[in-house]
C-alpha positions as CSV (number, residue, x, y, z in Angstrom):
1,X,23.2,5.0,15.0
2,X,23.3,3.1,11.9
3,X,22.2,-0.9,12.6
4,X,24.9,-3.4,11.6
5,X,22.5,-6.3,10.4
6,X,24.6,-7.7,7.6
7,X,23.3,-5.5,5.0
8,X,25.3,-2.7,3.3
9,X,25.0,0.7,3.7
10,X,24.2,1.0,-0.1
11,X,21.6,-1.7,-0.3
12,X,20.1,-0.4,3.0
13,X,19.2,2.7,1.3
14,X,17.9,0.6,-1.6
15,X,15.4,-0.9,0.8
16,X,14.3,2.1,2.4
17,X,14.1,4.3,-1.0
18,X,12.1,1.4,-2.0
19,X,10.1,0.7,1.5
20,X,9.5,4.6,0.9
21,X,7.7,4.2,-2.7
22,X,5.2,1.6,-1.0
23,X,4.8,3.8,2.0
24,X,3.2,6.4,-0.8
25,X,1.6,3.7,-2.6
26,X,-0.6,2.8,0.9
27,X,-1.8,5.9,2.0
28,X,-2.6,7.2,-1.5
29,X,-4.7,3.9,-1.3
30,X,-6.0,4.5,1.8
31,X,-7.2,7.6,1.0
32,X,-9.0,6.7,-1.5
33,X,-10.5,4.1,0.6
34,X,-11.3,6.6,2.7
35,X,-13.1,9.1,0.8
36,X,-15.0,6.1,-1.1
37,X,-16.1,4.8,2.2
38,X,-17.0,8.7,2.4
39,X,-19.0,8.7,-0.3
40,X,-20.9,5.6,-1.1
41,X,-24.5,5.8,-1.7
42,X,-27.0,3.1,-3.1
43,X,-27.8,-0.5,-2.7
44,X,-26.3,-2.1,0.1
45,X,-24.9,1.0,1.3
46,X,-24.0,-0.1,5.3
47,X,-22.5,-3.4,3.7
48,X,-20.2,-1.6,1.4
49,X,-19.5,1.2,3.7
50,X,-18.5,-1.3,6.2
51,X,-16.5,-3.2,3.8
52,X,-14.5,-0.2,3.0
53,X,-14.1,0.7,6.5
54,X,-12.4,-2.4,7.1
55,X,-10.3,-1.8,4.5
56,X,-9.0,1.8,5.4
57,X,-8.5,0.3,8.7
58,X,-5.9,-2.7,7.5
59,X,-4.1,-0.1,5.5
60,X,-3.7,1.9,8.5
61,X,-2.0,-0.5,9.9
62,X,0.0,-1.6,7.1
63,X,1.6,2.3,7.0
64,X,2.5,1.6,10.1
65,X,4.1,-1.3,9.6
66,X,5.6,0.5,6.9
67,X,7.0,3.1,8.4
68,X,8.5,1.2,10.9
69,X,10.4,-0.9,8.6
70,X,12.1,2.1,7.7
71,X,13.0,2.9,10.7
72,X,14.2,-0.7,11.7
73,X,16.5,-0.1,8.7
74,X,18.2,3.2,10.6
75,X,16.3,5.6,8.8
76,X,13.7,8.8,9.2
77,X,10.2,7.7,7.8
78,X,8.8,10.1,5.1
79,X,5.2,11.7,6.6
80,X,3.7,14.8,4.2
81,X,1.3,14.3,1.9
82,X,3.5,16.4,-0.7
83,X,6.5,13.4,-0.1
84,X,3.8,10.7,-0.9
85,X,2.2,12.4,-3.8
86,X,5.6,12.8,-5.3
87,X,6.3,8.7,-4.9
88,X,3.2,7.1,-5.1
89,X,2.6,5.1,-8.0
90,X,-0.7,4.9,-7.6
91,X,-3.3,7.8,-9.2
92,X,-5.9,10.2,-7.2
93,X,-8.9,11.3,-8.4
94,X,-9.5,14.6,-7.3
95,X,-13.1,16.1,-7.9
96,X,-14.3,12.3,-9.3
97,X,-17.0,10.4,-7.0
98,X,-17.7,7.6,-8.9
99,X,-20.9,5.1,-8.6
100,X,-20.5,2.2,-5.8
101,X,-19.3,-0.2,-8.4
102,X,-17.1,1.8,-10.2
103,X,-15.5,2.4,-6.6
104,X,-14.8,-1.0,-6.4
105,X,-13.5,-1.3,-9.9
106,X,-11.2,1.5,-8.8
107,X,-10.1,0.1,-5.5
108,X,-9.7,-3.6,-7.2
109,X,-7.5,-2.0,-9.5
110,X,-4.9,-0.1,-7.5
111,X,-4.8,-3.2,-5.1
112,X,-4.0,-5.5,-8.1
113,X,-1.7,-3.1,-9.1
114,X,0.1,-2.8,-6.0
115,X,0.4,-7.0,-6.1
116,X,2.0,-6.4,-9.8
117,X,4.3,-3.7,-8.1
118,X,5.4,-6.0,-5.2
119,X,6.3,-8.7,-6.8
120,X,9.2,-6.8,-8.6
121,X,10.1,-5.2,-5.2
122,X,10.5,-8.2,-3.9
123,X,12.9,-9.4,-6.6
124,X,14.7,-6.3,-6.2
125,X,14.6,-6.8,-2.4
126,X,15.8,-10.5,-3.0
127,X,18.4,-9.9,-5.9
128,X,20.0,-6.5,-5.7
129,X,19.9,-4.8,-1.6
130,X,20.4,-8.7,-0.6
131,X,17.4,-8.1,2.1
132,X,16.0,-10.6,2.6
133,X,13.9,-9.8,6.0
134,X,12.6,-6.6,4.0
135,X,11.4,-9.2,0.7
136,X,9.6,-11.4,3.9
137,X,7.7,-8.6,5.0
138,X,6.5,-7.4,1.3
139,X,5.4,-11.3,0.7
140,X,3.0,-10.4,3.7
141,X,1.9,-7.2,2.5
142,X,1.0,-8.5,-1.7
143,X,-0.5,-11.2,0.3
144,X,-3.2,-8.5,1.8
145,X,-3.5,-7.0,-1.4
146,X,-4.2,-10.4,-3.2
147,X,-6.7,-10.9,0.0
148,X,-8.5,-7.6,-0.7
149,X,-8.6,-7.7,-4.7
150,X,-10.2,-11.6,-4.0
151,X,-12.9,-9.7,-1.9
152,X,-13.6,-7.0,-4.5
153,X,-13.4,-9.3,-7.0
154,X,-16.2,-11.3,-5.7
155,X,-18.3,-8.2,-5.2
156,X,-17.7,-7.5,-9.1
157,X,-18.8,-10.5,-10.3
């Protein structure tokens, strides 16, 4: 059953192409979170492993948050790693293990680039699908990202 929330049909499937792009975007992010939190070695190693761990673990629930968006909006929720790969607009890097700090230069990047990237999508959400309650909820998420680029930051400095 298709909801009837004052949004059109058209611009509904805006918003959930769209919701479906950042769905990619997270857990290509959070699996590179993962495998860093994997892999780090060195000087404060339990601090930064912990510090990544927290971060995989926000991200988990933002896909989830995600994904149910998508499905508030009437539609199926992408869930194979081959549909992410194909959206995400964010880069893996397969057979790389970079130092601890070059991790976090990593991470700080994709998470500032995800704020770059959710800004438009919230114009877009704003000007052209009219959704306003789907532009609300990606001010929450670039407000995380903004949160966590802050922290790495501050690590990097």
């Amino acid at each position: 059953m298709k909801p009837e929330i004052g949004i059109t049909e058209k611009n509904l499937n805006k918003s959930v192409v769209l919701l479906s792009v950042i769905l990619s975007d997270e857990m290509t992010l959070y699996i590179k979170t993962r495998k860093f939190h994997w892999n780090v070695s060195g000087d404060s190693f339990m601090e930064i492993h912990k510090l990544f761990q927290s971060q995989y673990t926000e991200l988990e629930e933002t896909i989830d948050l995600v994904a149910e968006r998508i499905n508030k909006l009437g539609s199926k929720t992408i869930g194979t790693m081959k549909e992410f790969s194909q959206l995400s607009r964010l880069k893996e890097s397969p057979d790389k293990y970079p130092v601890r700090k070059e991790m976090m230069k990593e991470l700080l990047a994709d998470h500032e680039s995800m704020t770059v990237a959710l800004r438009k999508d919230i114009e877009e959400c704003n000007d052209k699908s009219k959704d306003a309650g789907t532009a609300d909820f990606l001010t929450g998420l670039l407000q995380q990202h903004e949160t966590t680029s802050w922290i790495l930051r501050r690590y990097l400095d």
